[in-house]
N, C-alpha and C positions, 0 to 999 in steps of 0.2 A: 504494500500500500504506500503513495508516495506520503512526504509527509504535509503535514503535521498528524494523518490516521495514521501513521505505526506508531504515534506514543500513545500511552494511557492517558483519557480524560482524565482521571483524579488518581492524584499521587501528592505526593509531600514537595514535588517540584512544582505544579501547576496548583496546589491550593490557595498559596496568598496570592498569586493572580485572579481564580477565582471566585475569590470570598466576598469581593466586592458586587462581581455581577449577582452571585447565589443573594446576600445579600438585601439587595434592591429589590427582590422580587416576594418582600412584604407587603407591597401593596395591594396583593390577595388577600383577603381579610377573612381571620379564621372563621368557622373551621376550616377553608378549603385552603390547599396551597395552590401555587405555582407549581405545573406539569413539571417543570424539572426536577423538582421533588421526587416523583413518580419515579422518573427515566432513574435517577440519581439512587433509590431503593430497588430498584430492578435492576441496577447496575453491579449493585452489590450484594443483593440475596438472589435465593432460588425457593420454588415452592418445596413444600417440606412433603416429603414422599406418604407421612403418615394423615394430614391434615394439610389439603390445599389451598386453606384461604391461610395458614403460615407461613411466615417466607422465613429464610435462616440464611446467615452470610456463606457467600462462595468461600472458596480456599482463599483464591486470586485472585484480582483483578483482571480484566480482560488488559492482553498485549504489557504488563508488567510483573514484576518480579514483588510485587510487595504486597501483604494479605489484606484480605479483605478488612480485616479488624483493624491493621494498622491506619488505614486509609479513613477508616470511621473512627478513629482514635483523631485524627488528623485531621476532620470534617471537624467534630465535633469543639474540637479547640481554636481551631481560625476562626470557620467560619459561625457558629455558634456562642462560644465564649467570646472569641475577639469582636469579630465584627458584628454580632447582633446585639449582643449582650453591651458591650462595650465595657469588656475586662482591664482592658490596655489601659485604657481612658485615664487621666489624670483628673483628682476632686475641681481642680481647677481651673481645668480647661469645658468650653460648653462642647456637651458631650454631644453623638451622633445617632446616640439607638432615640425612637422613637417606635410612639406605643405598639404601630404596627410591628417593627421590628423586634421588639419584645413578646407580641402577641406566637409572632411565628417561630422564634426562638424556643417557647414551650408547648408550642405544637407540633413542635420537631421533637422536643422531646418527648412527651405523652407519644410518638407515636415508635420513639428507640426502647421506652418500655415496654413495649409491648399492645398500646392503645389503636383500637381497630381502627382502618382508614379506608375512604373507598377510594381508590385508584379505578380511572377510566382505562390504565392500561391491564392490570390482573384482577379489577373488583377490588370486592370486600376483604381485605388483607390487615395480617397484622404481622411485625418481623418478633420473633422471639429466638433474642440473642441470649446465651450460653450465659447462666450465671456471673461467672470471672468477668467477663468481657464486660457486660451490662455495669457491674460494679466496677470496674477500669474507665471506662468511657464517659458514662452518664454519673452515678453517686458521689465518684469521688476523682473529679479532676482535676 
């Protein structure tokens, strides 16, 4: 594939680039997100062989070498902590999250716990990730 398709969309190389776009696309107002949301959780789970409205993360990422968890380790800190949340932020500085932007920040989360979502692309779906992983990513980052 020429490039830029032989790299991985989401990797620890391309996140702070695209933390900004992921971002901006608060302006869906919960509960629904922004389809790339969708693309973004189909990118990174599979349906779950015992129950098919659960998704559970790949190994890998498609086209890289880096796991699916690390990538959602890496999601969830730029673009969630940093730039939705607005963790970086200084008390002093006028900050950049707005309510939207905090809205989707824990609708992203309610939905790494495991909270149903209806995706137009899989349906009614919910990812439930692996103990460890859930409490590495989400409880305690």
């Amino acid at each position: 594939a020429p490039f830029p398709l032989d790299e991985p969309i989401l990797s620890s190389d391309s996140m702070l680039d695209l933390a900004n776009a992921l971002s901006s696309t608060s302006h869906v107002v919960h509960p629904r997100t922004h389809l790339i949301w969708e693309v973004i959780w189909s990118y990174l789970t599979k349906p779950s062989t015992d129950q098919p409205r659960k998704r559970i993360l790949v190994e890998k990422c498609p086209l890289g070498n880096q796991s699916a968890g690390e990538t959602l380790t890496e999601l969830f800190q730029v673009v969630i902590l940093r730039s939705l949340l607005g963790e970086d932020e200084k008390p002093t500085k006028q900050g950049t999250t707005t309510h939207q932007r905090r809205a989707l920040a824990l609708t992203l989360v309610k939905i790494l716990v495991g909270g149903t979502y209806t995706s137009c692309i899989t349906g009614p779906s919910a990812i439930d990730l692996e103990n460890e992983l859930l409490e590495k990513v989400v409880l305690s980052p």
